[in-house]
Each structure stands twice: as C-alpha cells, then as structure tokens.
N, C-alpha and C positions, 0 to 999 in steps of 0.2 A: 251512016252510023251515028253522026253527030245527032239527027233529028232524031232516029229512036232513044237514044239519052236525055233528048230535052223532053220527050216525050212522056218518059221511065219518072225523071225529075218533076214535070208537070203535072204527073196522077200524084205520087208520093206528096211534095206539098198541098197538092188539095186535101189529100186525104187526111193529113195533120190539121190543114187551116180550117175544114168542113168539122171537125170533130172536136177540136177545140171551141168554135162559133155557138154547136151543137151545144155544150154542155155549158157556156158561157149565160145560151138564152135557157135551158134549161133552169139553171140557177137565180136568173133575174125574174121566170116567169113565177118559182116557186115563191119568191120574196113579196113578189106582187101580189099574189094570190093573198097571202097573209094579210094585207094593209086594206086589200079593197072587200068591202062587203056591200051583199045586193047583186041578186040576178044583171038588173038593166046597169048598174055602174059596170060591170064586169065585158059586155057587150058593148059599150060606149068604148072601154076603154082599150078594150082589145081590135076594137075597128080603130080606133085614131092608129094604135101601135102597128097596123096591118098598111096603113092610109102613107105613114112615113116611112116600110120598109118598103113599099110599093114604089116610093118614090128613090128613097135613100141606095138601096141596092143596085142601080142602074150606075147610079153618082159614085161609089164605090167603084164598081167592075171601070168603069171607067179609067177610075184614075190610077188603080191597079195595073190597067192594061197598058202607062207608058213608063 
C-alpha cells in the first residue's frame, strides 16, 4: 500500500513540477523571442540553450534524486 501512495504522490508532483517548468520556459522563451532578431541569431541561440539543457537536465534529475 505504502508504494502505491508513493507512487500516487510521484505522478501528482511531477505533474505540478512538469507544468510549472512548462509555463516557466514558455515565458522566458516568449521574452527571448522579443530581444533577439535574425533568422541565424535565433538558431545560434536556441542551439547553445538546447546544448546546456542537454547537459543541465541530467545534473538536475541527479541531484533531485538524493
């Protein structure tokens, strides 16, 4: 019984933390959008930002997971 509750508890906070994340990048990518003009800055920019989640989100789940 305990694990299905931690289980029940395990979706529930994802699904808060995935949706908050969600509207979080949504908001910073709309700002962005604003500041940066040009097709090839926008590509430049949004590969660096892909380059550090690529890296960052591993480093994250990590240290969440003790």
């Amino acid at each position: 019984m305990a694990a299905f509750l931690a289980e029940l508890l395990f979706d529930l906070v994802g699904s808060l933390v995935g949706s908050w994340l969600r509207q979080a990048a949504a908001a910073v990518c709309a700002w962005l959008d604003t500041k940066i003009h040009g097709r090839a800055a926008r590509f430049v920019v949004g590969g660096l930002l892909g380059l550090a989640a690529y890296f960052l989100v591993p480093v994250i789940a990590g240290l969440l997971g003790f």
